[in-house]
VOBA-1610 file (N, C-alpha, C; in pm, whole numbers, padded with zeros to 5 digits, always signed):
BEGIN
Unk-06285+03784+03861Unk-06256+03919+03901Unk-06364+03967+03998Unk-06300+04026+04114Unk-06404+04076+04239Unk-06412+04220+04221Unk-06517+04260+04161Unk-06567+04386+04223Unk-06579+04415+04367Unk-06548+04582+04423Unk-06609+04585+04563Unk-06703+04534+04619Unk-06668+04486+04762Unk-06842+04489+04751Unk-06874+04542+04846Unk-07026+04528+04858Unk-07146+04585+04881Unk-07070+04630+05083Unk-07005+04550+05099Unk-06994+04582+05274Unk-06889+04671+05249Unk-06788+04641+05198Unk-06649+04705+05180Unk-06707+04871+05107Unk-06810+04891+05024Unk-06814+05000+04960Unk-06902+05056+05074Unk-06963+05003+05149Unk-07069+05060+05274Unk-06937+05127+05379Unk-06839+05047+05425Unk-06727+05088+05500Unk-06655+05178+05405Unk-06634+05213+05294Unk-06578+05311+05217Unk-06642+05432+05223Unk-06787+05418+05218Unk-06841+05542+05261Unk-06866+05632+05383Unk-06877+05534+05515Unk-06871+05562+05574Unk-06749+05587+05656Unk-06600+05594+05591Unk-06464+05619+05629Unk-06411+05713+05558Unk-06500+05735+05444Unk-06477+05941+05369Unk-06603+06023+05427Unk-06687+05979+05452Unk-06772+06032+05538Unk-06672+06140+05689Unk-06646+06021+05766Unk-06610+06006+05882Unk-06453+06103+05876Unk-06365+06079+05753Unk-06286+06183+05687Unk-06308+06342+05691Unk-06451+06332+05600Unk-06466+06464+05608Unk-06535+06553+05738Unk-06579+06452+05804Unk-06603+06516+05949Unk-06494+06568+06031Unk-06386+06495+06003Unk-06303+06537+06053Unk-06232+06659+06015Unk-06221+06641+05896Unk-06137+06785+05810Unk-06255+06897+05872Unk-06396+06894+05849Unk-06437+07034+05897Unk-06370+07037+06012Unk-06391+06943+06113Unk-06366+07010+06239Unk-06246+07114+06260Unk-06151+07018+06211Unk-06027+07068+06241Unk-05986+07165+06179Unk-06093+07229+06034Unk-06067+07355+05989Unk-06160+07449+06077Unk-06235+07442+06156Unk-06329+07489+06241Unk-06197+07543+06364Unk-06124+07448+06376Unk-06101+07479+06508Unk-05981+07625+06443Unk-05912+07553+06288Unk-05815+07642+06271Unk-05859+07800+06231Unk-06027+07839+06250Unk-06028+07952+06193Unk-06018+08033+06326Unk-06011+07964+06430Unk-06008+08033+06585Unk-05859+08125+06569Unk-05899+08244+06647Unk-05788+08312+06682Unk-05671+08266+06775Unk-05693+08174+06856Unk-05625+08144+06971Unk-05685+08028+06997Unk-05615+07932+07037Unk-05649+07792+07089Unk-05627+07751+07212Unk-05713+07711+07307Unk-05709+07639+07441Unk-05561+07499+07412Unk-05533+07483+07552Unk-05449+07380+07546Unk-05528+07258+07518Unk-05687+07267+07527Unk-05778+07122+07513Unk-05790+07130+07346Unk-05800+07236+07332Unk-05801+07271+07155Unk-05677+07263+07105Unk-05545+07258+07151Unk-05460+07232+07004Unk-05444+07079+07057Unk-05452+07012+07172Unk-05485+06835+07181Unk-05588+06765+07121Unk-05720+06883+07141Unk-05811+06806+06993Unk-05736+06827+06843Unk-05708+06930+06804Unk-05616+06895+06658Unk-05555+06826+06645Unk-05442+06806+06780Unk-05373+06709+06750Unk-05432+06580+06691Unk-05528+06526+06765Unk-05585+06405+06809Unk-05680+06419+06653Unk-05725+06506+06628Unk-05815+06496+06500Unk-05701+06472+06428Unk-05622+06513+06374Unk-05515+06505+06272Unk-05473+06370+06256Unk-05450+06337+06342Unk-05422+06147+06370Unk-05560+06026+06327Unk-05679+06116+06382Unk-05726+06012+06364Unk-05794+06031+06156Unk-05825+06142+06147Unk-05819+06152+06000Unk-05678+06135+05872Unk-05566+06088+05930Unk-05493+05995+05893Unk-05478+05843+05882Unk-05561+05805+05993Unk-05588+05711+05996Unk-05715+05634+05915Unk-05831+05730+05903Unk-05979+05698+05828Unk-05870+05709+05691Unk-05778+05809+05616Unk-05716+05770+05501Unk-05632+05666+05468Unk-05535+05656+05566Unk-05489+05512+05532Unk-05610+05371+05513Unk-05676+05366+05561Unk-05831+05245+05536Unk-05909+05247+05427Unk-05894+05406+05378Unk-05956+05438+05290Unk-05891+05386+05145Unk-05741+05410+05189Unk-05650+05394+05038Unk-05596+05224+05077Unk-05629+05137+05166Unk-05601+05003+05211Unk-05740+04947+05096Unk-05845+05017+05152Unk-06016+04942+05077Unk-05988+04985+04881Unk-05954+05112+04853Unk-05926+05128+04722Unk-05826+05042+04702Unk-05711+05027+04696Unk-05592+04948+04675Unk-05659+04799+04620Unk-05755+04782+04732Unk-05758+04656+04722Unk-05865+04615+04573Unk-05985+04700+04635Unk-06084+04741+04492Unk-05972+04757+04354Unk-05901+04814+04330Unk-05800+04851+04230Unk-05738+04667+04184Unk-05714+04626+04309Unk-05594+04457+04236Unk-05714+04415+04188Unk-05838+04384+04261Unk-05943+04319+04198Unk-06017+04326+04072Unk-06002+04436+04019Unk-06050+04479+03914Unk-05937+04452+03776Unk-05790+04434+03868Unk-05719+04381+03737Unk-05721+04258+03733Unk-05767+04187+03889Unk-05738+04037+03852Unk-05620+03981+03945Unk-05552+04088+03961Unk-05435+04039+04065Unk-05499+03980+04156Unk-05428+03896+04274Unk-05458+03835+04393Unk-05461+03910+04518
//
């Protein structure tokens, strides 16, 4: 049975890290009254890419999770 490891839990942290950088921002941008057209393309673009740091995030758990039962 494989515990995480040590690189995979280093990339886990630093991809909820990198998560929550993103969520401030993009609640930063949403407390604005009005948004530039460069500002609702950064939301956009934040929104995507902090979908993306979660999908990696729940790919690295998933995987931590089979290992710990033993699955392959």
């Amino acid at each position: 049975m494989r515990r995480i490891g040590a690189a995979d839990s280093d990339t886990l942290a630093t991809l909820m890290a990198e998560h929550r950088a993103l969520d401030e921002r993009i609640c930063q941008l949403g407390r604005q009254r009005f948004l530039t057209p460069d500002e609702q393309l950064e939301i956009r673009t934040l929104k995507k890419l902090k979908l993306a740091k979660k999908d990696r995030i729940a790919v690295l758990e998933r995987r931590d999770s089979f290992d710990r039962r033993g699955n392959p």
